[in-house]
PyMOL Python script that loads the backbone (N, CA, C, O; Angstrom):
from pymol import cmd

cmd.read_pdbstr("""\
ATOM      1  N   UNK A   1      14.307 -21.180 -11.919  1.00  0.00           N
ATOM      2  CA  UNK A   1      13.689 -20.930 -13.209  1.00  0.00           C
ATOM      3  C   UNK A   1      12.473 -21.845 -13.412  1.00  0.00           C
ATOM      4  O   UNK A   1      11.400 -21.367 -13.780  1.00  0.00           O
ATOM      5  N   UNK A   2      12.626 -23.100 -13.187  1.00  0.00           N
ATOM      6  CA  UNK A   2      11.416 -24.219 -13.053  1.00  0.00           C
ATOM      7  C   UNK A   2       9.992 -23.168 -12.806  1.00  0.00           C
ATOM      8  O   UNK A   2       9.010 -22.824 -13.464  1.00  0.00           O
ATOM      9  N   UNK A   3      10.772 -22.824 -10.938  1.00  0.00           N
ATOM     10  CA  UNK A   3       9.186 -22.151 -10.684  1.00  0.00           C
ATOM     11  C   UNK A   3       8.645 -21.145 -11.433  1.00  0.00           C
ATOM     12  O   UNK A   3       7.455 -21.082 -11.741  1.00  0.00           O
ATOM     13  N   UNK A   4       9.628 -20.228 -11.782  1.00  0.00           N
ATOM     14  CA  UNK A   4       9.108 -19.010 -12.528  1.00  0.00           C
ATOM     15  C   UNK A   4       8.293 -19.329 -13.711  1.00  0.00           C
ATOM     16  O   UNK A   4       7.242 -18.762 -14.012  1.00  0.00           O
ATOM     17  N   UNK A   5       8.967 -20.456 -14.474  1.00  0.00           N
ATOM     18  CA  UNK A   5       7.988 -20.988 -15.715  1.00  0.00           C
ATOM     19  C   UNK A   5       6.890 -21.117 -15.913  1.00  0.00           C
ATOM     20  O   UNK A   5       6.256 -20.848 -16.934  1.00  0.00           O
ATOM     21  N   UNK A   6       6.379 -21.763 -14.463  1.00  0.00           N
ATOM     22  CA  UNK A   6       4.836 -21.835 -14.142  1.00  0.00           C
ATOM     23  C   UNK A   6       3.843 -21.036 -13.870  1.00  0.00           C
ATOM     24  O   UNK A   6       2.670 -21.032 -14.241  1.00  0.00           O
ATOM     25  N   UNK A   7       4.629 -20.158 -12.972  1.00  0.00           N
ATOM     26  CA  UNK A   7       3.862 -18.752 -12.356  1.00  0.00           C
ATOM     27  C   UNK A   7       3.111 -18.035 -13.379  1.00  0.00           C
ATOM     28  O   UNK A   7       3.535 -17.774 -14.504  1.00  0.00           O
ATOM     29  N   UNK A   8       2.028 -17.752 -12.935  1.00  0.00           N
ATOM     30  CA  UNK A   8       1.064 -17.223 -14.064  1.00  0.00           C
ATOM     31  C   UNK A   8       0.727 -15.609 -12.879  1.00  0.00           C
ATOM     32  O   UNK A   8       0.768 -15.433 -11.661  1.00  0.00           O
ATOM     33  N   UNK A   9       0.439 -14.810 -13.969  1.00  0.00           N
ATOM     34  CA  UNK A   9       0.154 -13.240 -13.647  1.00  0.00           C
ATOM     35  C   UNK A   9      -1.176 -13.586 -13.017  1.00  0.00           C
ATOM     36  O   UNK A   9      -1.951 -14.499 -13.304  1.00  0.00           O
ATOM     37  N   UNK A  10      -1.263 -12.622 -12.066  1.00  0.00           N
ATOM     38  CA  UNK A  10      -2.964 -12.789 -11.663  1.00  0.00           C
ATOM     39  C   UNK A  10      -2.878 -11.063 -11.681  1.00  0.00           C
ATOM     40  O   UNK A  10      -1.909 -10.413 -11.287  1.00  0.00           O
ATOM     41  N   UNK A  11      -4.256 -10.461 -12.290  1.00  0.00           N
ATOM     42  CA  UNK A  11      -4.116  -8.921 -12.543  1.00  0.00           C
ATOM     43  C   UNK A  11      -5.635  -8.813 -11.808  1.00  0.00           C
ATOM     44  O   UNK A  11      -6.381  -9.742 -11.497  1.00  0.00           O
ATOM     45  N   UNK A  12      -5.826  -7.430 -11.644  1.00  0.00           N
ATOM     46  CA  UNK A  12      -6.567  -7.516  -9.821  1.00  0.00           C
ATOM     47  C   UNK A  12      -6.711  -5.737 -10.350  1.00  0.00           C
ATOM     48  O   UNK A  12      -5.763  -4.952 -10.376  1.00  0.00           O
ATOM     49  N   UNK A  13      -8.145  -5.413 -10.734  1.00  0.00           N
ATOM     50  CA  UNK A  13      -8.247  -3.581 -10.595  1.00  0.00           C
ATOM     51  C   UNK A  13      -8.777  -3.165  -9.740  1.00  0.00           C
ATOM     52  O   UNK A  13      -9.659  -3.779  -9.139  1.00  0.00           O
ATOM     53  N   UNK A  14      -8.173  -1.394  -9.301  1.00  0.00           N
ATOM     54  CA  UNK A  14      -8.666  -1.253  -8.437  1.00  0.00           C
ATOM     55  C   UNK A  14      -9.143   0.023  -8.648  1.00  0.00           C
ATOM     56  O   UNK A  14      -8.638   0.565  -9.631  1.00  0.00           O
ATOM     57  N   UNK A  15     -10.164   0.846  -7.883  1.00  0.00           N
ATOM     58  CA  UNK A  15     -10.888   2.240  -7.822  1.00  0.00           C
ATOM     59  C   UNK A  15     -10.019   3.041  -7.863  1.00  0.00           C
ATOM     60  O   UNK A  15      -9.237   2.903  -6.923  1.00  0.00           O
ATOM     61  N   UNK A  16      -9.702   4.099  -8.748  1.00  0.00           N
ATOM     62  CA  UNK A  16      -8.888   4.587  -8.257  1.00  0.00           C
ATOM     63  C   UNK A  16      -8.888   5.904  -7.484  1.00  0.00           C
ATOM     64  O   UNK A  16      -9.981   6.127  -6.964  1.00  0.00           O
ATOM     65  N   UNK A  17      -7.809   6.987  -7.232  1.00  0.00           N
ATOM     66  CA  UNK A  17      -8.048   8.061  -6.271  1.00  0.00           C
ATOM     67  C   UNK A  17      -7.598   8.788  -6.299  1.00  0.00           C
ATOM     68  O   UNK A  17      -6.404   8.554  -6.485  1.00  0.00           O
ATOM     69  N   UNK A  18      -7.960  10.385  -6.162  1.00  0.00           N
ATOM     70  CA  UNK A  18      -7.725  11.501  -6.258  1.00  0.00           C
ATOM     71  C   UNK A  18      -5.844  11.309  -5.168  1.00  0.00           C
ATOM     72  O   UNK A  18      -5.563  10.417  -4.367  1.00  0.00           O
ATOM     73  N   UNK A  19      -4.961  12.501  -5.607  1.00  0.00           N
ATOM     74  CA  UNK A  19      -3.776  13.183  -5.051  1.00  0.00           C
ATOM     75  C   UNK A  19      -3.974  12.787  -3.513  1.00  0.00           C
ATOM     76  O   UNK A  19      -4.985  12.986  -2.840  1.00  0.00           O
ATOM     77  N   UNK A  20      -2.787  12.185  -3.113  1.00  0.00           N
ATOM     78  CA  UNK A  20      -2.853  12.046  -1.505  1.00  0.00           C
ATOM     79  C   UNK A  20      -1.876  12.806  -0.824  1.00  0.00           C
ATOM     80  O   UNK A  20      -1.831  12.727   0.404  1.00  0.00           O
ATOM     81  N   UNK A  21      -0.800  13.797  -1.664  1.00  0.00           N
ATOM     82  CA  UNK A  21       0.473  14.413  -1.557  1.00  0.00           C
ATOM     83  C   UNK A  21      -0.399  15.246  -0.028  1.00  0.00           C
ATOM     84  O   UNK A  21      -1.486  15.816   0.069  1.00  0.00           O
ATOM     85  N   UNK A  22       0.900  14.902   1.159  1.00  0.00           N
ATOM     86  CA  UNK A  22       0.184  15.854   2.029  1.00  0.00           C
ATOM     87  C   UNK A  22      -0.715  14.988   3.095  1.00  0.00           C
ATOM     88  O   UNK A  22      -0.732  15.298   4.286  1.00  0.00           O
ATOM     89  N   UNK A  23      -1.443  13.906   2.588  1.00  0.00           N
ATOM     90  CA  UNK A  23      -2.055  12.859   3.741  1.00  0.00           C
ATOM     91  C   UNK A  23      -0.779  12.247   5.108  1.00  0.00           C
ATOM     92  O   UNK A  23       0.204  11.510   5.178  1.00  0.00           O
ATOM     93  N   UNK A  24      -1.427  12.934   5.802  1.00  0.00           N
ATOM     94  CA  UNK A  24      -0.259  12.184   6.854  1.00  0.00           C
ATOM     95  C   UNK A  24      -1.223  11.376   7.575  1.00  0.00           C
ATOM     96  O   UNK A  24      -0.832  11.476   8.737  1.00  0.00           O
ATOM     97  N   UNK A  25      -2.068  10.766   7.576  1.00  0.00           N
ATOM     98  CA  UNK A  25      -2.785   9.646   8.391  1.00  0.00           C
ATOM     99  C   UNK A  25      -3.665   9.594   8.066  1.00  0.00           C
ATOM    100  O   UNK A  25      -4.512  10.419   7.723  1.00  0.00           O
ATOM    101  N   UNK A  26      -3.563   7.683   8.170  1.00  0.00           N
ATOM    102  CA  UNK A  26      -4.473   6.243   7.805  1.00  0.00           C
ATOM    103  C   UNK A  26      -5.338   6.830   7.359  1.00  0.00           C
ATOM    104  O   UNK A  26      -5.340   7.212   6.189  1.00  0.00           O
ATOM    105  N   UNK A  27      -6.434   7.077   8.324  1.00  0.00           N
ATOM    106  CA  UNK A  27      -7.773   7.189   8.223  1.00  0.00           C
ATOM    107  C   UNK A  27      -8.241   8.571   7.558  1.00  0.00           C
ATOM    108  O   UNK A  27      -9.443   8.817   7.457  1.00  0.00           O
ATOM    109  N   UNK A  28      -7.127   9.590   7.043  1.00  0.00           N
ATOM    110  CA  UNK A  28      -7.900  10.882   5.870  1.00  0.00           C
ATOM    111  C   UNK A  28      -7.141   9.938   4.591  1.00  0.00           C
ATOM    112  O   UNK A  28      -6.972  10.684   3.627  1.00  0.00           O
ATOM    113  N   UNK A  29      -6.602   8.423   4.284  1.00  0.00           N
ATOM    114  CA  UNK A  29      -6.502   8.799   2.974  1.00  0.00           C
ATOM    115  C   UNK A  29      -7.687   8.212   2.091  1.00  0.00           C
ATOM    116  O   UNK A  29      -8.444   7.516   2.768  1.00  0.00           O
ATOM    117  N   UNK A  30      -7.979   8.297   0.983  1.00  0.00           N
ATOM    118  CA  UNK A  30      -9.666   7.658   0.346  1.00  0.00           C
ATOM    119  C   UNK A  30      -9.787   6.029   0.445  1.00  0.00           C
ATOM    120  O   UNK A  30      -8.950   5.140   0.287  1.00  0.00           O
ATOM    121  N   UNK A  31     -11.133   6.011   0.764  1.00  0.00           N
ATOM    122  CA  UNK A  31     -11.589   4.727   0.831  1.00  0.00           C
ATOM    123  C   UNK A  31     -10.442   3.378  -0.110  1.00  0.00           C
ATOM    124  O   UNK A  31      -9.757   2.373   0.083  1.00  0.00           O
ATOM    125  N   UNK A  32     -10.897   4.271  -1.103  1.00  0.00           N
ATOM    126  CA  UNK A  32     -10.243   3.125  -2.275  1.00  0.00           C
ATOM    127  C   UNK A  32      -8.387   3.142  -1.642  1.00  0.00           C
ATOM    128  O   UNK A  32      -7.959   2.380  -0.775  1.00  0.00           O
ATOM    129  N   UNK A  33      -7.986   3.669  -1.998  1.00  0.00           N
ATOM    130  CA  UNK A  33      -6.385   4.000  -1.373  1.00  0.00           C
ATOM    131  C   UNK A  33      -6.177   2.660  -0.122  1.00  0.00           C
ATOM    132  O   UNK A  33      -5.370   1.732  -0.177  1.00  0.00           O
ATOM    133  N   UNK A  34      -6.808   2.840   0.548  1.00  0.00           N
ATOM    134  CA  UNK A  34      -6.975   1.987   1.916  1.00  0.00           C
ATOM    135  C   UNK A  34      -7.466   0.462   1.375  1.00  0.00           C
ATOM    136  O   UNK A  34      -6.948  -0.560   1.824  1.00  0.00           O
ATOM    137  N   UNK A  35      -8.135   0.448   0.733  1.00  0.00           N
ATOM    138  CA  UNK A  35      -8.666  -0.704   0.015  1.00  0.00           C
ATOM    139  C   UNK A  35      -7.615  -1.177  -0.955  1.00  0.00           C
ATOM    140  O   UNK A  35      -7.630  -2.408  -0.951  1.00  0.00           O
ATOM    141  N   UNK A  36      -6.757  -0.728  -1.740  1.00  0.00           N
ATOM    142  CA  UNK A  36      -5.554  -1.131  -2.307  1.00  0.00           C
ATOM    143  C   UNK A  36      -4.664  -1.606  -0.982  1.00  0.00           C
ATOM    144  O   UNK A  36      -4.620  -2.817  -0.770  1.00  0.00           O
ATOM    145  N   UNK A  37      -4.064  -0.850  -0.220  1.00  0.00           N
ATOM    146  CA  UNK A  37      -3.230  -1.387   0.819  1.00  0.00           C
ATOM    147  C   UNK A  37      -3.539  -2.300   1.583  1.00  0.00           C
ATOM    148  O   UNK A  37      -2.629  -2.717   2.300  1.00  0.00           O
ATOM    149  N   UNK A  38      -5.048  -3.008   1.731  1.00  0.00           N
ATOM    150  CA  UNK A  38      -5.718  -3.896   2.532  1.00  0.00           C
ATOM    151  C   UNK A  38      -5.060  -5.148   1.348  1.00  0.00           C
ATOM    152  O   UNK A  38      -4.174  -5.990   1.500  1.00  0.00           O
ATOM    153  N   UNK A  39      -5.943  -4.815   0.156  1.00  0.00           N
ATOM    154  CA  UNK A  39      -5.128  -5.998  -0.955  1.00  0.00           C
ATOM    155  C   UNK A  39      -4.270  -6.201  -1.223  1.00  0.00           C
ATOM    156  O   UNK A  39      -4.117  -7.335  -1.677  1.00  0.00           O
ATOM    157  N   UNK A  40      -3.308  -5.477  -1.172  1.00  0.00           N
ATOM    158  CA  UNK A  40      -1.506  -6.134  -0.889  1.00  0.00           C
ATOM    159  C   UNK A  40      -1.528  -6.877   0.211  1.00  0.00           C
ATOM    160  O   UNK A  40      -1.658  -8.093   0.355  1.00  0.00           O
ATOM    161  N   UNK A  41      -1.389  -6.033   0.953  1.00  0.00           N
ATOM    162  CA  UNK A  41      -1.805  -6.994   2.500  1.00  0.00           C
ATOM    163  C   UNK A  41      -2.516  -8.250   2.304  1.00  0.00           C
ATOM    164  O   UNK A  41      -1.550  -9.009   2.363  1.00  0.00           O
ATOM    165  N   UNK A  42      -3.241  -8.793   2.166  1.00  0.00           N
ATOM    166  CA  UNK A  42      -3.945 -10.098   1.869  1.00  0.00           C
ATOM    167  C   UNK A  42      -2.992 -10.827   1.269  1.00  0.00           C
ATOM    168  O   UNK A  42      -2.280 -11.728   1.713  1.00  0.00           O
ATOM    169  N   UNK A  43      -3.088 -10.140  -0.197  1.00  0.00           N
ATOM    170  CA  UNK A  43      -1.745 -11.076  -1.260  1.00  0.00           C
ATOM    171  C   UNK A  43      -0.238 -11.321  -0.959  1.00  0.00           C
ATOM    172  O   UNK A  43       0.511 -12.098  -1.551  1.00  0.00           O
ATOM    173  N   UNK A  44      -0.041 -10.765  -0.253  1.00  0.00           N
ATOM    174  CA  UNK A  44       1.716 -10.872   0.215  1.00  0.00           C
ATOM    175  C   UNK A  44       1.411 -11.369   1.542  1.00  0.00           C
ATOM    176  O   UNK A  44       2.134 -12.364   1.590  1.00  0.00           O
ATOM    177  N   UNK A  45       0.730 -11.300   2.773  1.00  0.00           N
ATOM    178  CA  UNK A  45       0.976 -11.850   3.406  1.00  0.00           C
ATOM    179  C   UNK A  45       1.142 -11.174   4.463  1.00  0.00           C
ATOM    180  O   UNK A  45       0.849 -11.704   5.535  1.00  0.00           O
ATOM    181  N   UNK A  46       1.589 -10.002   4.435  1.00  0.00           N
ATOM    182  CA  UNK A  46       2.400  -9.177   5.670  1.00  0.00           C
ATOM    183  C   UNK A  46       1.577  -7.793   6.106  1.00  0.00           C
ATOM    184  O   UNK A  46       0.446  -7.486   5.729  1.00  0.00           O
ATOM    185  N   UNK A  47       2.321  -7.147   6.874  1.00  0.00           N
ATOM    186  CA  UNK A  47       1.167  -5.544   7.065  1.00  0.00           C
ATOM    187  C   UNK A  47       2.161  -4.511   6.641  1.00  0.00           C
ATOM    188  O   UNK A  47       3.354  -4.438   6.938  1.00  0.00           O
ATOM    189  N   UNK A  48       1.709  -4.020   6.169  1.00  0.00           N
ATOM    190  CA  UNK A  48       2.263  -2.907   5.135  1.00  0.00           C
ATOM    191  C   UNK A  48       2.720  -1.722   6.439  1.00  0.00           C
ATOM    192  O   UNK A  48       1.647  -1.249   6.813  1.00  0.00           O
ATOM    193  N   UNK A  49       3.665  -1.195   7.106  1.00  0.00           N
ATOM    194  CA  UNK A  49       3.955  -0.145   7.710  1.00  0.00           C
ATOM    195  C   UNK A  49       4.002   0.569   7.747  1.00  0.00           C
ATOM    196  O   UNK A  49       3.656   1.204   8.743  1.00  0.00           O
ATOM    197  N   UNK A  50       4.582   1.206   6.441  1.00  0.00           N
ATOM    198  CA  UNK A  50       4.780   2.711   5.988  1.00  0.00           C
ATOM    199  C   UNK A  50       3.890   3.076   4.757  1.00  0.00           C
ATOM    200  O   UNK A  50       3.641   2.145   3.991  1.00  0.00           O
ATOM    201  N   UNK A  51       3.391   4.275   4.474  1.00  0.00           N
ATOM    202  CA  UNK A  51       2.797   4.300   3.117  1.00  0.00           C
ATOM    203  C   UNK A  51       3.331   5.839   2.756  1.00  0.00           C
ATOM    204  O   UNK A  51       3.112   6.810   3.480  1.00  0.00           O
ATOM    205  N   UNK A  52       4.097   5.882   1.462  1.00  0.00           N
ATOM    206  CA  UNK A  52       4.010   6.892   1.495  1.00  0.00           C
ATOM    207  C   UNK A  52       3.029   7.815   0.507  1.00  0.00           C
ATOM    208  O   UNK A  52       2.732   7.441  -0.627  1.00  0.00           O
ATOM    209  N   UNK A  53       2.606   8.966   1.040  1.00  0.00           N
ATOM    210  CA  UNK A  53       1.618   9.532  -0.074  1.00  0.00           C
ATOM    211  C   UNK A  53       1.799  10.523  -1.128  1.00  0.00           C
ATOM    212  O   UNK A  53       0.950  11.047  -1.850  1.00  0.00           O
ATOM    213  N   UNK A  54       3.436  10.730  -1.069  1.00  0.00           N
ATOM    214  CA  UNK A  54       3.889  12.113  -2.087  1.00  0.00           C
ATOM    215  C   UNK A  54       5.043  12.172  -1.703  1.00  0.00           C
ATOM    216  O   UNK A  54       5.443  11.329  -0.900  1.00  0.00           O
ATOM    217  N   UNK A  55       5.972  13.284  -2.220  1.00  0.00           N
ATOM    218  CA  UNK A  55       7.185  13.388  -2.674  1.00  0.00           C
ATOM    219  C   UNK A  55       7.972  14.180  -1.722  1.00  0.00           C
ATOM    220  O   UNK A  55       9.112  14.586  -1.947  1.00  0.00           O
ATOM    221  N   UNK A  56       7.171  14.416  -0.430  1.00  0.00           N
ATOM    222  CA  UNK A  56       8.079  15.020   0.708  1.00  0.00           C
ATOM    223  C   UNK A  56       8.073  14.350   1.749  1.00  0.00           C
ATOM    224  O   UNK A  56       7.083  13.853   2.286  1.00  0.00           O
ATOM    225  N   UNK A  57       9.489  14.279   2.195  1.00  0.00           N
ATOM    226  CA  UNK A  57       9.727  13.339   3.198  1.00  0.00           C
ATOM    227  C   UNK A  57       8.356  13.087   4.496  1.00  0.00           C
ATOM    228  O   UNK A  57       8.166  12.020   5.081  1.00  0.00           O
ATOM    229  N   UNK A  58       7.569  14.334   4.696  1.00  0.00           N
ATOM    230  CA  UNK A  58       6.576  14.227   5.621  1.00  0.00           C
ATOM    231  C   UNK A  58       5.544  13.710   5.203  1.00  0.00           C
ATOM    232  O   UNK A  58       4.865  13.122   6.045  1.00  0.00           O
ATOM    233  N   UNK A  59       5.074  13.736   3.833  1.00  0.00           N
ATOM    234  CA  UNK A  59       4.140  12.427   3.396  1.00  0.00           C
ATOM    235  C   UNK A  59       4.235  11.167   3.432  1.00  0.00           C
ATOM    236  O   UNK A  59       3.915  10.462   2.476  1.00  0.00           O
ATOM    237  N   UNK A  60       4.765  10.636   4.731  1.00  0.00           N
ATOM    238  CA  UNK A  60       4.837   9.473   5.197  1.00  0.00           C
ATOM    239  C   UNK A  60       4.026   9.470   6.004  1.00  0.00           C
ATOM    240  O   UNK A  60       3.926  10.530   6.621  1.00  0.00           O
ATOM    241  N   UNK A  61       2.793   8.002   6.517  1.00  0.00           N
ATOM    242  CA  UNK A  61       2.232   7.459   6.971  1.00  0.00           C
ATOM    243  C   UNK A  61       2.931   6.343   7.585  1.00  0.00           C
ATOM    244  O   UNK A  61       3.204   5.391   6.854  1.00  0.00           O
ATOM    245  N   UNK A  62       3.370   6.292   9.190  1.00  0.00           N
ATOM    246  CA  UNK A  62       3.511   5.412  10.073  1.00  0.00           C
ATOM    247  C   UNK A  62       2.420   4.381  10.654  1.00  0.00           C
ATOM    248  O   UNK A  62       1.763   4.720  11.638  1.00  0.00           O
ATOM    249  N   UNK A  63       2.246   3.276  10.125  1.00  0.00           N
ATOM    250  CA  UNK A  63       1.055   2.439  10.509  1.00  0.00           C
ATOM    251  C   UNK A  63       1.613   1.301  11.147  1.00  0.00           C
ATOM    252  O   UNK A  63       1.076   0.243  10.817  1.00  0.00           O
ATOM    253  N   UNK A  64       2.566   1.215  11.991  1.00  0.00           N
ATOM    254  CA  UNK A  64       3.122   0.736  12.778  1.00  0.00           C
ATOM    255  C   UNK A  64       4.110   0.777  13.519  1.00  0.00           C
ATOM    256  O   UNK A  64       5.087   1.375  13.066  1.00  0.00           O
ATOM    257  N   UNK A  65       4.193   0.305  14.595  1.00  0.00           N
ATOM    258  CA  UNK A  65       5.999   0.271  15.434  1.00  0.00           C
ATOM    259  C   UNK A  65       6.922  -0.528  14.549  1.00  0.00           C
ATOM    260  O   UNK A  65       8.115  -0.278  14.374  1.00  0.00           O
ATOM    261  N   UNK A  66       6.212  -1.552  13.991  1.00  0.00           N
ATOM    262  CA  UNK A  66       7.765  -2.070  13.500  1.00  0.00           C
ATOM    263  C   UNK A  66       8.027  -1.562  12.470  1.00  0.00           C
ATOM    264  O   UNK A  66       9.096  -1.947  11.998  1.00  0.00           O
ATOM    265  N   UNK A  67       7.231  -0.483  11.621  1.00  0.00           N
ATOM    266  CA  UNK A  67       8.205   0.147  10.907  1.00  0.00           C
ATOM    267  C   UNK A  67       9.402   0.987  12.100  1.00  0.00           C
ATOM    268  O   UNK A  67      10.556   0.783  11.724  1.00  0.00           O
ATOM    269  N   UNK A  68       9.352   1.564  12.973  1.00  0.00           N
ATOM    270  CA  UNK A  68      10.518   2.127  13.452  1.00  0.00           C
ATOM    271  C   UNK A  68      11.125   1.279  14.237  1.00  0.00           C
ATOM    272  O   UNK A  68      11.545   1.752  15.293  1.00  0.00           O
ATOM    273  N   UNK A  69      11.325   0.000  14.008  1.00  0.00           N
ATOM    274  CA  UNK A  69      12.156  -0.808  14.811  1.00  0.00           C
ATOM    275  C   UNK A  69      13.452  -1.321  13.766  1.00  0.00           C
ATOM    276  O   UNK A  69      14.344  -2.049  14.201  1.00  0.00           O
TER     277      UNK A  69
END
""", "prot")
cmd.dss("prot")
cmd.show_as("cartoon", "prot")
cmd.util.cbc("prot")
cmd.orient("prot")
C-alpha cells in the first residue's frame, strides 16, 4: 500500500484508428495502431506477442514464437 500511495497516473494520447476486425498481420494494421503497441512496449518493458484485432478467434495477430511457447 506504501507504494501504491505514491504512484501517480501518467496519461499518454494517442491517434486514433479506424476498425481492425479482420487484420490478421502486423504490417496491414494503421500506422497509429502499431504506434500504440510500440508504446506499451516501451512502458511495460516487454514485447507484446499477440494482438488481437476483433471478436473472432482469427483476428489474432501472432508477433512472435513465444507467444506459442
Amino acid at each position: 500500500m506504501n507504494v501504491l500511495g505514491r504512484a501517480q497516473p501518467v496519461y499518454k494520447e494517442f491517434e486514433g484508428w479506424d476498425k481492425t476486425a479482420g487484420v490478421r498481420r502486423y504490417k496491414d494494421l494503421p500506422a497509429s495502431a502499431k504506434d500504440y503497441v510500440r508504446a506499451l512496449e516501451d512502458m511495460l518493458g516487454v514485447e507484446i506477442a499477440i494482438v488481437s484485432t476483433g471478436p473472432a478467434e482469427e483476428d489474432t495477430i501472432i508477433r512472435s514464437k513465444l507467444a506459442l511457447d
